[in-house]
C-alpha positions in Angstrom: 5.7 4.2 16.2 2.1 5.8 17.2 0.5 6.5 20.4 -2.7 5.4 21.5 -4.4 8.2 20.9 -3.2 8.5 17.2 -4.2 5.2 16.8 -7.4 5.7 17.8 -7.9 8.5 16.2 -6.9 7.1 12.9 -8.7 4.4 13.5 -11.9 6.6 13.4 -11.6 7.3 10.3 -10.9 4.3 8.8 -13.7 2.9 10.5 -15.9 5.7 9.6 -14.5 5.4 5.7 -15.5 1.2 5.2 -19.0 2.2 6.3 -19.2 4.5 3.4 -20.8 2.9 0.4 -21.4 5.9 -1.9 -19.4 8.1 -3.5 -17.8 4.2 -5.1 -15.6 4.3 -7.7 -15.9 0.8 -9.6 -13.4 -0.8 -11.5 -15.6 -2.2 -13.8 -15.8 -3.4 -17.6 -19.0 -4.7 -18.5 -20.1 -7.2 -20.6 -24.1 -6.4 -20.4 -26.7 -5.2 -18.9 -26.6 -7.9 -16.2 -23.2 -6.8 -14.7 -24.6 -3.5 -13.8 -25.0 -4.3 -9.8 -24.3 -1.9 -7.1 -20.9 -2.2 -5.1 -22.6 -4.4 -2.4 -22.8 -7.0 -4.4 -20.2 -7.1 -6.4 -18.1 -6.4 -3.8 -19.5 -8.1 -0.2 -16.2 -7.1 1.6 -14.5 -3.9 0.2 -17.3 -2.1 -0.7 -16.4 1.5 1.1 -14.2 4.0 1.5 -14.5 4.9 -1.9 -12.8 2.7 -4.3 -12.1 -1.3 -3.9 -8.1 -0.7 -3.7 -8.5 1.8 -0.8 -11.3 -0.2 1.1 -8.4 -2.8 1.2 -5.8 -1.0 2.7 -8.1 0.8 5.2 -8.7 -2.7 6.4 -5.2 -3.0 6.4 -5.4 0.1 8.8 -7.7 -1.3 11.1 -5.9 -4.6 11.6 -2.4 -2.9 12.0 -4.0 -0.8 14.5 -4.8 -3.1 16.0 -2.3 -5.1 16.2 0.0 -2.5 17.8 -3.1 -1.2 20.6 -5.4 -3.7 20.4 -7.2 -1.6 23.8 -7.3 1.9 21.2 -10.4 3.9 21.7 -11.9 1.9 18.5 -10.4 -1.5 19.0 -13.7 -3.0 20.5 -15.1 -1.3 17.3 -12.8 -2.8 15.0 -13.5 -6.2 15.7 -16.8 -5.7 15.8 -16.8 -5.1 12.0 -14.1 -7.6 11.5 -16.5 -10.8 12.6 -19.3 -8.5 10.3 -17.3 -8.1 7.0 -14.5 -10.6 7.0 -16.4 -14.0 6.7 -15.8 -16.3 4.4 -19.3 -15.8 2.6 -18.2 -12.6 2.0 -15.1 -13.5 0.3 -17.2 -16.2 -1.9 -18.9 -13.5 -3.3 -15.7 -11.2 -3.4 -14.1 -14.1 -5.6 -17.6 -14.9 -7.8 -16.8 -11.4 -8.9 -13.2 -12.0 -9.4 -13.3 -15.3 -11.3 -15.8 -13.7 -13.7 -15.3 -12.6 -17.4 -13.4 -9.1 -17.8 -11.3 -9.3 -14.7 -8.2 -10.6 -15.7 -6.5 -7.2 -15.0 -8.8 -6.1 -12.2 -7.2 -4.1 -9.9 -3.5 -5.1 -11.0 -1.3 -4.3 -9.3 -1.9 -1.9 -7.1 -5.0 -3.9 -5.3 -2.6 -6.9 -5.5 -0.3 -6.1 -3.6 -2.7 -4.5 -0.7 -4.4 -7.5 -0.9 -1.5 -9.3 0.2 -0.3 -7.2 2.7 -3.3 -7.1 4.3 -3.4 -10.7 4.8 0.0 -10.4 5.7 -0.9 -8.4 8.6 -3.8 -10.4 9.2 -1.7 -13.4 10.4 0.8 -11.5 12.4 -2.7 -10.4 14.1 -3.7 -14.2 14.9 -0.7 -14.8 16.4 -0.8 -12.1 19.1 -5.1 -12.7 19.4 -6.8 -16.1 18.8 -10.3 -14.1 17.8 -8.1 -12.6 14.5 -7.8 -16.4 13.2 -11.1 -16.5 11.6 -10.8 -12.8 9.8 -7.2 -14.6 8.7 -9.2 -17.4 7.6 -11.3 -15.8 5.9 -9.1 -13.3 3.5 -6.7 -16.3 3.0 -8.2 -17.5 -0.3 -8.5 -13.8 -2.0 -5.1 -13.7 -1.0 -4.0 -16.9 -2.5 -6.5 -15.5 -5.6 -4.2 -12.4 -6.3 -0.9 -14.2 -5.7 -1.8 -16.9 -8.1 -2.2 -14.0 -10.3 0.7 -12.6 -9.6 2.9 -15.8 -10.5 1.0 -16.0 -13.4 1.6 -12.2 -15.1 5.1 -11.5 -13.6 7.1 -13.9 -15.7 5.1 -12.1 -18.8 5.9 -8.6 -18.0 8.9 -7.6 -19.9 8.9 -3.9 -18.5 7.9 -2.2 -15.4 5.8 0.1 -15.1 7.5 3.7 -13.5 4.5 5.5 -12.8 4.1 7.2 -9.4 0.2 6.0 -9.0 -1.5 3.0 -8.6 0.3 0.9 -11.9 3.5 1.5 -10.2 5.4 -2.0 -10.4 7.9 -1.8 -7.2 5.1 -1.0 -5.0 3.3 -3.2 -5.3 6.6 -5.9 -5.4 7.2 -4.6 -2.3 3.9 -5.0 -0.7 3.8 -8.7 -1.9 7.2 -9.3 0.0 5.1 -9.1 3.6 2.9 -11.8 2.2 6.0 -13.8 1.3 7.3 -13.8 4.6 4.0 -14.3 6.4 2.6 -17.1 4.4 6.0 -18.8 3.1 5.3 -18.6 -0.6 8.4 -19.9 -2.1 7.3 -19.2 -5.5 6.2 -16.0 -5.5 8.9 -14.9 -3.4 10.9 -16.4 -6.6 9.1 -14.6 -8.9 9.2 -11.2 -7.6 12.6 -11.1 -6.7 13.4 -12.5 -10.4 11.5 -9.9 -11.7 12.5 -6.8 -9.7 16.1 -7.8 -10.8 15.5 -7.9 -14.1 13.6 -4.5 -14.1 15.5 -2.6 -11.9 18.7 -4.0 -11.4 20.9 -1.9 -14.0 19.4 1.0 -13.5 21.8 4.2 -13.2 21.5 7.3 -12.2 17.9 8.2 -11.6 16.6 11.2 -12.8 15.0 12.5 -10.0 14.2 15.8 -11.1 11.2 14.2 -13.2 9.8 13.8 -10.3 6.8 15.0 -9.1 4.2 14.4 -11.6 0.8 16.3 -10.9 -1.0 13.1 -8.8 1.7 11.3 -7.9 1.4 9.5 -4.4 4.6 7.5 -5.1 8.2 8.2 -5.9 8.8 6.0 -8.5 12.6 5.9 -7.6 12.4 5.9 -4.2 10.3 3.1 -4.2 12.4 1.5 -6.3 14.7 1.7 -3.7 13.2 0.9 -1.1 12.6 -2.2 -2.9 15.7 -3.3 -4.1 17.1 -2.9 -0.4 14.6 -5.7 0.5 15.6 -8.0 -2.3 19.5 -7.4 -2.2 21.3 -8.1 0.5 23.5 -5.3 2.4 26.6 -5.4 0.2 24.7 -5.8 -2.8 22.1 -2.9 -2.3 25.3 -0.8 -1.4 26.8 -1.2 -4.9 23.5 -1.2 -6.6 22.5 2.4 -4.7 26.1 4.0 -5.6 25.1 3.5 -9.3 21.4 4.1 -8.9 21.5 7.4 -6.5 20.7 10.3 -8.5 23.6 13.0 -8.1 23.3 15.6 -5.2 21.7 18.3 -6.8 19.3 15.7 -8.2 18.4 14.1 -4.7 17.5 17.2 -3.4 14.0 17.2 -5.2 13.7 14.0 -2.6 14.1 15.5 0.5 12.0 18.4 0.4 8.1 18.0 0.8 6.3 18.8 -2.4 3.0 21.3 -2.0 -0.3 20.1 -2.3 -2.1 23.1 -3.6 -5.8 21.9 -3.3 -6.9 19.0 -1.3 -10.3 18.8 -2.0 -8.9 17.9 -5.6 -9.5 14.0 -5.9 -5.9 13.9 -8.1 -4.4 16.8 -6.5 -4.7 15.6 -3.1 -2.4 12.2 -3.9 0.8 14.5 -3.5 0.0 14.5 0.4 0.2 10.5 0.0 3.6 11.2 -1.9 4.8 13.3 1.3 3.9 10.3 3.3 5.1 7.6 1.0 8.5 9.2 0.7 8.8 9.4 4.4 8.6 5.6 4.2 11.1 5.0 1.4 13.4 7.0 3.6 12.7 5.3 6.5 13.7 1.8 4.8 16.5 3.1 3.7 18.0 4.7 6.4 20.4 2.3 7.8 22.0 1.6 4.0 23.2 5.7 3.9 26.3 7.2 4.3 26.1 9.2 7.3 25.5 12.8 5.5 22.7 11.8 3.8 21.2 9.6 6.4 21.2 12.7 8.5 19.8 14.7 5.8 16.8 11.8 5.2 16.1 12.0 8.8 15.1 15.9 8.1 13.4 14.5 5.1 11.3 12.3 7.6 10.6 14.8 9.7 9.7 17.3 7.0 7.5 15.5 4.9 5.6 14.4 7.9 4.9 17.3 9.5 3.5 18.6 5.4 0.6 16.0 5.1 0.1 13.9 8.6 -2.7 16.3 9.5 -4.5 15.8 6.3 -5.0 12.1 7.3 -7.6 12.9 9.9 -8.9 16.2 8.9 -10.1 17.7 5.1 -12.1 16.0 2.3 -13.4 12.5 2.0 -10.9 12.2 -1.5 -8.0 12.2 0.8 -8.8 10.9 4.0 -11.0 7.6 2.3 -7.1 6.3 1.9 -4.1 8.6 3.0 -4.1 7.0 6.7 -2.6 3.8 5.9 0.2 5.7 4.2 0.9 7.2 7.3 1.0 3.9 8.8 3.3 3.0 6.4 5.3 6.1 7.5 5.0 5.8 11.0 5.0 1.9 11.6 7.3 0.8 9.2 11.7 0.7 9.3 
């Protein structure tokens, strides 16, 4: 859990990051002249904080932030651009983009599953304050958008994907699950469990000395992990994880943080996010340990923390445009 004063302080900077249209990074393939539009336009709502995917999830900041202080130093400030940005013209335009040609892939899945979550968190929101219903209202058909998609592909995806960035598959699985449970979507629900079983049920033994990769800002196994613990039930995540843990010398790479070397490196910089991500994994995991290795993750925790939380506030716009909601993940998140 955070304190006030964390969460106003974090909610500085996602506030200060939405409001930032330029550096943008588009996700973009054009079919003419005519498509060439600045992010504004395309992109009504989530057109800061550098790229679409991490404009998203600082929203996502915002609203758990407020959620858990709503009195925070920023929280009059937050809802201020909440009734600005989340209207439903807004999200017209953000589907007109959508529903155009090229964009069958946009964003998949990393966006995806943010998009979820955040609306996710945007109804546990309305529940505790009646002025979050119309910011709900709003996002609720992007959301249905993306998880419409997300019925769709799953069932056609033969193979995950392992990667520790933004095409990771459990991530974004796991990300979906919120929405699930928030919104009562049977079918997706259906889907994703399906499909998490089928990629990830039999596997053995992970190999977690291939891990890190240079930008990583996930660990493919943990998360992995951490989703299969949300699908399976206790006993059955207990005799998945004695086949999938990797062997002890193995899990060591895991519980040490990994050194970011230069954080004003755009792709460098994501291996603070994998300090902070793997502090989450651990977190989920926690209570499924045996006691020596529960006890070792709780060091982990600690560790991995204490290596990247201060680069969520301070340091270059390519890390603090997005690593604040994976310290939320870190810190508000069992």
């Amino acid at each position: 859990m955070i304190d006030r004063e964390l969460a106003g302080s974090l909610a500085r900077v996602a506030l200060r990051n939405v409001a930032i249209e330029y550096p943008y990074k588009l996700d973009q393939v054009l079919g003419g002249a005519a498509d060439v539009r600045p992010p504004r336009e395309l992109h009504p709502v989530f057109h800061g904080s550098y790229d679409w995917h991490s404009c998203v999830h600082m929203h996502w900041t915002l609203a758990r932030l407020l959620r858990l202080h709503p009195d925070h130093l920023h929280a009059s400030d937050t809802r201020v651009h909440f009734a600005r940005r989340l209207t439903a013209a807004n999200v017209d335009g953000e589907l007109a983009t959508l529903n155009g040609p090229h964009r069958a892939t946009f964003e998949r899945p990393y966006g995806w599953g943010w998009m979820l979550k955040l609306a996710a968190e945007l109804e546990l929101l309305a529940a505790r304050e009646s002025n979050a219903a119309p910011w709900r209202d709003a996002v609720a058909p992007l959301a249905q958008a993306f998880a419409d998609r997300l019925v769709d592909f799953l069932p056609r995806a033969a193979y995950p994907n392992r990667a520790g960035t933004h095409t990771n598959s459990a991530f974004a699985l796991l990300l979906a699950l919120d929405y699930c449970a928030s919104s009562q979507h049977r079918m997706l629900q259906h889907v994703v469990t399906e499909r998490a079983n089928v990629w990830f049920g039999r596997d053995r033994r992970y190999p977690a000395t291939y891990e890190p990769s240079g930008e990583d800002f996930l660990s493919a196994g943990l998360v992995e992990a951490a989703l299969m613990r949300r699908v399976f039930d206790g006993c059955s995540f207990a005799d998945w994880w004695v086949q999938f843990r990797p062997d002890d010398d193995a899990l060591r790479v895991w519980l040490q943080p990994v050194t970011v070397t230069d954080a004003g490196d755009a792709r460098i910089v994501h291996l603070h996010g994998l300090n902070l991500s793997r502090a989450w994994c651990w977190e989920r995991l926690l209570p499924e340990l045996d006691p020596r290795l529960q006890q070792a993750a709780k060091s982990a925790i600690e560790l991995h923390l204490a290596a990247s939380l201060p680069a969520t506030i301070d340091g270059d716009y390519v890390g603090t445009h997005w690593l604040a909601s994976f310290a939320l993940l870190a810190l508000t998140e069992t």
